[in-house]
N, C-alpha and C positions, 0 to 999 in steps of 0.2 A: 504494500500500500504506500502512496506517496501525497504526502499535507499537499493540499491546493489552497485554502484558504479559510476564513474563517466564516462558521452562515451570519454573521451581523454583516462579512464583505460586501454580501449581493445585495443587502439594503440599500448599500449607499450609491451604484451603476446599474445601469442598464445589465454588463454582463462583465465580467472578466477573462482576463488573457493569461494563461500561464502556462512557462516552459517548465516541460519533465524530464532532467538532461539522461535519465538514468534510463528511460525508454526511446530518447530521441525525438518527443513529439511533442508539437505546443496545442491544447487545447483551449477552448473558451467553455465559461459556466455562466450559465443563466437561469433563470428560474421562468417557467413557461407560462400561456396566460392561466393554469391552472394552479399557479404557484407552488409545481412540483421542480426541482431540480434535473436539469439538465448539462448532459458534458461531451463534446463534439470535438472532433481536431477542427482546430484553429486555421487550416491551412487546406484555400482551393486544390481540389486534385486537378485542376486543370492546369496550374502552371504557377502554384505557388504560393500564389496573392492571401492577405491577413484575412479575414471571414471576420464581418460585423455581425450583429444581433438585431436587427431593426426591431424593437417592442413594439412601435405602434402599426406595425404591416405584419409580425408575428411571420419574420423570415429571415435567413441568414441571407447575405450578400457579400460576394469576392469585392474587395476595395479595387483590386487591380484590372479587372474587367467588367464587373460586371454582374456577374453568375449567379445566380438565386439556390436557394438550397431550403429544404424545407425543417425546419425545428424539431419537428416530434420523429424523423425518421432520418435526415438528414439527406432525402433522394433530392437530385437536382432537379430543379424547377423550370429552368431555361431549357434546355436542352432534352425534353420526356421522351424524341423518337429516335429509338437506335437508327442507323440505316447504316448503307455502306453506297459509294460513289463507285460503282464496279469498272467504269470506263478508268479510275485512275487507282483501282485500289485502294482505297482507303476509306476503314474503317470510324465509327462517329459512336461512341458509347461512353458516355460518360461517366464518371467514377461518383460514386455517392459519399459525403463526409462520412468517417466512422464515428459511431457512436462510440462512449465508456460508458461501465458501471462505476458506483462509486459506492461509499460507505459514511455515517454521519457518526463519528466521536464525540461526546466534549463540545459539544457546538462545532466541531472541526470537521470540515469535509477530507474528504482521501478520495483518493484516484484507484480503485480496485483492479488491479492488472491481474 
């Protein structure tokens, strides 16, 4: 298990950002409009970009392009139809944020790996 923050943190943001150096992966925590917690990687699969939490549209978006992602499963939102472009080969499937579990201590949130 690895500390992400304290639950008084989320009262004070929309959402937080935190890197886990011990698994490689930065995720964000939010707490959803059902005011359950939520913990996603923080970083588009599409090419990198930080992932906001917009609260009042109840959807994750890539800062870097664009990309919509959806909160409660983290499936992308932009991009719903696989296809493939067969005259040039290339494939269009887009990667879904991963979700984490997590665990609530102490008031202390953990990142359950």
């Amino acid at each position: 298990m690895y500390f992400l923050c304290q639950l008084s943190d989320l009262k004070k943001k929309d959402y937080l950002i935190k890197e886990i150096e011990q698994i490689k992966e930065e995720v964000i925590i939010f707490e959803n409009t059902e005011n359950e917690i939520e913990i996603f990687s923080s970083i588009c699969p599409h090419f990198g970009g930080e992932i906001s939490y917009l609260k009042n549209k109840n959807k994750f978006k890539c800062k870097w392009h664009g990309w919509e992602f959806s909160p409660s499963d983290g499936k992308c939102l932009s991009f719903v139809i696989k296809g493939k472009l067969s005259q040039y080969k290339l494939n269009l499937e887009p990667q879904n944020l991963s979700k984490y579990n997590y665990k609530i201590e102490d008031e202390k949130i953990y990142l359950a790996v």
